[in-house]
C-alpha positions in Angstrom: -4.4 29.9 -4.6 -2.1 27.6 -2.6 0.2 25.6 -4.2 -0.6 21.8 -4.1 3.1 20.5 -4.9 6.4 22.4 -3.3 9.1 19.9 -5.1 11.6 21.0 -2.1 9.5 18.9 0.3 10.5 15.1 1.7 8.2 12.3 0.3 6.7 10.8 3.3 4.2 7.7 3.2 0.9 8.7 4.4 1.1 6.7 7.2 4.0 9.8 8.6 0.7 11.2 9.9 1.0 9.1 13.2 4.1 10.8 13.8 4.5 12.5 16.6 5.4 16.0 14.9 2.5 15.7 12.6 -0.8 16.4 12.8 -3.5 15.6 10.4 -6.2 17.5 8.7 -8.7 16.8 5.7 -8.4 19.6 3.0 -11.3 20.4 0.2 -9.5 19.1 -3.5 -11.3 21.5 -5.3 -11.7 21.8 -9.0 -9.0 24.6 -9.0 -6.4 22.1 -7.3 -7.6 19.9 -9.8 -6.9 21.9 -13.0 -3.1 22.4 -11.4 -2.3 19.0 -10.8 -3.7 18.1 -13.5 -1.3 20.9 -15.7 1.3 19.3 -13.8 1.1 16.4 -14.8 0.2 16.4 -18.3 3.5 19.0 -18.8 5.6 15.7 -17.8 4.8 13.9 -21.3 8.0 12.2 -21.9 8.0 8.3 -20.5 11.2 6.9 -20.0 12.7 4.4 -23.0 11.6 1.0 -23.0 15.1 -0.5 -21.7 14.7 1.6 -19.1 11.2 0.4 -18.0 12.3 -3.6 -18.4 15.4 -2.4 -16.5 13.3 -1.1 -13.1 10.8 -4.1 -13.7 13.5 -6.3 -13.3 15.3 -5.0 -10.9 12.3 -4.3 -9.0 12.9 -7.1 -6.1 16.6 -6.2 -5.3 15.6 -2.5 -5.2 13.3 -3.4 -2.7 15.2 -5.9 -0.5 17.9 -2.8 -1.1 14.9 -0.6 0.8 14.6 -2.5 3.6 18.8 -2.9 4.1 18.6 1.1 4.4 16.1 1.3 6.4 15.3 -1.7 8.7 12.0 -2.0 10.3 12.0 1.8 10.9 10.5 3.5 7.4 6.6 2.4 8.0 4.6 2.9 11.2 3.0 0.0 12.3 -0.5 0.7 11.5 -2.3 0.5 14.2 -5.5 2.0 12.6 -6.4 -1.5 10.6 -8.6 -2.7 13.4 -10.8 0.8 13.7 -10.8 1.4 9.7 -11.7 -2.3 8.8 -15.0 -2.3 11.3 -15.4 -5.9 9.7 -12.5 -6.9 11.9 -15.0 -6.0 15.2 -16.2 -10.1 15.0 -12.8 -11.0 16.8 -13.7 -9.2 19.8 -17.3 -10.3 20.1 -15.8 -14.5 19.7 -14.2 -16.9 20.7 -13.6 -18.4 17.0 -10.1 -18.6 15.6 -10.1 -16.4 12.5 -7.4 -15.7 9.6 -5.8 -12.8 8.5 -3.5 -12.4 5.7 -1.1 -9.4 4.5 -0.6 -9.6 1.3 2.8 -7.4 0.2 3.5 -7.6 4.2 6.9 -5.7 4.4 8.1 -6.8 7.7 4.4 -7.0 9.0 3.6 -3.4 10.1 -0.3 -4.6 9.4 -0.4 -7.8 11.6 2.1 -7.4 14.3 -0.1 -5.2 16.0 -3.4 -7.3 15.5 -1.5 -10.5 16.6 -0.5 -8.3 19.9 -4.1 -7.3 20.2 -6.4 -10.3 19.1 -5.6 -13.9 20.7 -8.1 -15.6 18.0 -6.0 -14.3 14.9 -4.0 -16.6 13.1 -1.7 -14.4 10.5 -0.3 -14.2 7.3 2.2 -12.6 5.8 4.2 -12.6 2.4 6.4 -10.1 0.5 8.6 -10.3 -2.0 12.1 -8.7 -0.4 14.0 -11.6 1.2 15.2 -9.0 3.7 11.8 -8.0 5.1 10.7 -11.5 5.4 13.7 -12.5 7.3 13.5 -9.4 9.8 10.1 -10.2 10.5 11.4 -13.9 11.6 13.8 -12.6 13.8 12.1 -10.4 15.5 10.8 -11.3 19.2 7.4 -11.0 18.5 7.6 -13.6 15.5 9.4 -15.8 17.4 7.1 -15.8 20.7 3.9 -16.6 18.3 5.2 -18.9 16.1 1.9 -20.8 16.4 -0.4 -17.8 15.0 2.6 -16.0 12.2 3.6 -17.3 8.9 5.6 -15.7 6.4 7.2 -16.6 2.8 8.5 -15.0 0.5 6.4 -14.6 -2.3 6.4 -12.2 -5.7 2.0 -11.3 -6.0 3.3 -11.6 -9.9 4.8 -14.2 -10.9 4.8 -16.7 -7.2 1.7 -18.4 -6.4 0.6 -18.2 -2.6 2.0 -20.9 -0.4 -0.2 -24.3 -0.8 -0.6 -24.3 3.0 -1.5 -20.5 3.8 -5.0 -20.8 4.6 -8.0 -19.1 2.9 -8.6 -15.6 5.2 -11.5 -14.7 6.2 -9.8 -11.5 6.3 -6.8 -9.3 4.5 -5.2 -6.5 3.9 -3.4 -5.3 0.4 -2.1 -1.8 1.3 0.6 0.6 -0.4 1.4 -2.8 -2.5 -0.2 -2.7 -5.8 0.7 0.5 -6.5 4.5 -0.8 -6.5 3.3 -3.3 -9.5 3.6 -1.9 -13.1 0.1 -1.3 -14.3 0.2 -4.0 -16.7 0.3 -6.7 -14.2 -2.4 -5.0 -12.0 -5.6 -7.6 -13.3 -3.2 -10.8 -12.8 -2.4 -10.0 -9.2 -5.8 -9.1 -8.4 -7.0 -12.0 -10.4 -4.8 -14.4 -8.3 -5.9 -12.5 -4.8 -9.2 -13.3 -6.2 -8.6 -16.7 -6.2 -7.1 -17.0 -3.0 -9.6 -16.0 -0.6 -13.1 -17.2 0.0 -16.7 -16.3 -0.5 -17.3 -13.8 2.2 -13.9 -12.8 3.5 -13.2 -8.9 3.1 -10.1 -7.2 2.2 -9.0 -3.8 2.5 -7.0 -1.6 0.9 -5.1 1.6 0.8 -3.3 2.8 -1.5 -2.0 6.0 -3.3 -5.1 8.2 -5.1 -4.2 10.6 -8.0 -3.6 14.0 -7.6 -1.1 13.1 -4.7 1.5 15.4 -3.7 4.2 13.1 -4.5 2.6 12.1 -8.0 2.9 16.1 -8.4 6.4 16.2 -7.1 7.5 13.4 -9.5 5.8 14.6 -12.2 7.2 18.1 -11.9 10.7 16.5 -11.9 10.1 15.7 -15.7 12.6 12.6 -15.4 10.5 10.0 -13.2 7.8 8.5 -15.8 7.4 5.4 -16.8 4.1 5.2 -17.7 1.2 7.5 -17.4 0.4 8.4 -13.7 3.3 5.0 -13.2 6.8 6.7 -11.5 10.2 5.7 -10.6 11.6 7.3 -6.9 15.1 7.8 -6.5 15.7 4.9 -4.2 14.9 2.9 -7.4 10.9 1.9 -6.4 8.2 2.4 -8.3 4.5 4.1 -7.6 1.9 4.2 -9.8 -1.1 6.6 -9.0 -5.0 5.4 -8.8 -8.6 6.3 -9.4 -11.5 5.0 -7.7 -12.7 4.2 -11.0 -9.7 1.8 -12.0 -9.8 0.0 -8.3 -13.5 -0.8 -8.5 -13.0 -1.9 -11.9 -10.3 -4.1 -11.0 -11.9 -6.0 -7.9 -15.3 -6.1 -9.5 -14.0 -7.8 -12.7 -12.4 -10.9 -10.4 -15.5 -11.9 -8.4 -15.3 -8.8 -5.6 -18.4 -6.9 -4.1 -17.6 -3.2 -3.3 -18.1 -2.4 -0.2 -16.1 1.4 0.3 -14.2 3.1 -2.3 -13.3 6.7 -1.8 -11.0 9.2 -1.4 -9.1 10.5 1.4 -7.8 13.9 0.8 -5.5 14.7 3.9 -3.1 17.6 4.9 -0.1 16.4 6.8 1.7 19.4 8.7 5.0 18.2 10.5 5.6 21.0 13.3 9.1 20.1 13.2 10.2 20.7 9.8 7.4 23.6 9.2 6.3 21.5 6.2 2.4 21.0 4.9 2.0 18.8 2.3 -1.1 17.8 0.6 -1.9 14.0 0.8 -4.1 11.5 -1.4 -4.6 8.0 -1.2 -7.4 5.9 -1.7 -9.3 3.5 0.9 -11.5 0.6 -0.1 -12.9 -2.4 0.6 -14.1 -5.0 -0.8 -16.4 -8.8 -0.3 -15.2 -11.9 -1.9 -18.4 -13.2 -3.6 
């Protein structure tokens, strides 16, 4: 059987696939693959001390804004799928009606630089907690010739509440975000997104899925845990792992209608480097009742 997890290989967000030396392709996650990640994972049984956790929770902004000083705008694609994955966002092409958009956990706005390019009606929102990605997305040319139709604060989803004057979306976007937050504070962001936008608006979101081959990469490291299926990279940032089970349970339990919850289970072969690695994340979405 092939091996899910080769601990030599680079750790590229699943968003790598729109790379030009990659090409995508869905793979089967059988129940064999399964039992081996699964053995993988449960063999890494030792969580880091409890100084240790406080120590990356609090240090969990400045490794971040340290993240975005290394590697500028130039880590994340922008993601020019959101329009064709969220259908929802179709409306904007069919009206003239100004509509909202916010991106919550916005780095430095790989989610709605490309719809702002693309739909005249959006107005946008943005907010992250790294000082460093909120201040490259306001000096960038694109910020600055829609000033109008961009805001973006800084804002920690934890312990921040969302800027009085952003306006209620009618729709956003919460992707690769939560799984940066420790698991403990997972019901009180989603609990305050909850709060924040209005009956009817959608969000989506994307995130990493369990079984991932960098959960099985970590896990195999036997030095990365802080909690189960909840890591610590080397650059200092954290990951935690999901199931579809845990996201519907989340959104459902703070007023949210499911709408899409499933897997993706994707094979990501880069040319270049002669590398195949074996990609999960999750895809969802989700009505504000």
């Amino acid at each position: 059987m092939e091996s899910i997890t080769q601990t030599n290989q680079p750790n590229p967000d699943p968003q790598d696939a729109n790379n030009e030396n990659s090409q995508l392709k869905y793979f089967e996650f059988t129940e064999d693959m399964k039992s081996q990640a699964e053995g993988i994972i449960n063999a890494d049984a030792k969580s880091v001390s409890d100084f240790w956790y406080n120590k990356h929770e609090k240090d969990a902004k400045k490794n971040w804004d340290v993240f975005y000083k290394n590697n500028k705008t130039n880590f994340f694609k922008d993601r020019h799928y959101i329009d064709r994955e969220f259908s929802e966002l179709s409306v904007l092409k069919e009206s003239d009606k100004t509509y909202t958009f916010c991106e919550m956990g916005c780095g430095v706005g790989n989610a709605f630089f490309p719809l702002v390019e693309r739909f005249s009606n959006l107005v946008c929102y943005g907010f992250d907690f790294s000082p460093r990605a909120i201040q490259m997305i306001k000096e960038s040319e694109l910020y600055k010739q829609n000033q109008e139709r961009i805001f973006a604060e800084v804002v920690d989803l934890v312990h921040d509440p969302i800027p009085e004057y952003f306006v209620k979306p009618d729709f956003a976007t919460l992707i690769f975000v939560l799984s940066a937050i420790s698991p403990e504070n997972h019901e009180k962001v989603v609990e305050k997104i909850g709060n924040f936008m209005k009956p009817g608006s959608v969000l989506m979101f994307r995130d990493y899925g369990r079984y991932d081959m960098a959960q099985l990469k970590l896990a195999a490291q036997k030095v990365a845990k802080l909690k189960d299926n909840f890591y610590v990279k080397a650059d200092g940032t954290r990951v935690y792992y999901f199931t579809k089970e845990e996201i519907r349970e989340l959104f459902t339990k703070f007023g949210f209608e499911e709408i899409e919850n499933d897997f993706h289970y994707r094979v990501v072969e880069n040319r270049k480097e002669d590398l195949k690695m074996h990609r999960v994340w999750l895809q969802a979405k989700f009505r504000k009742l």
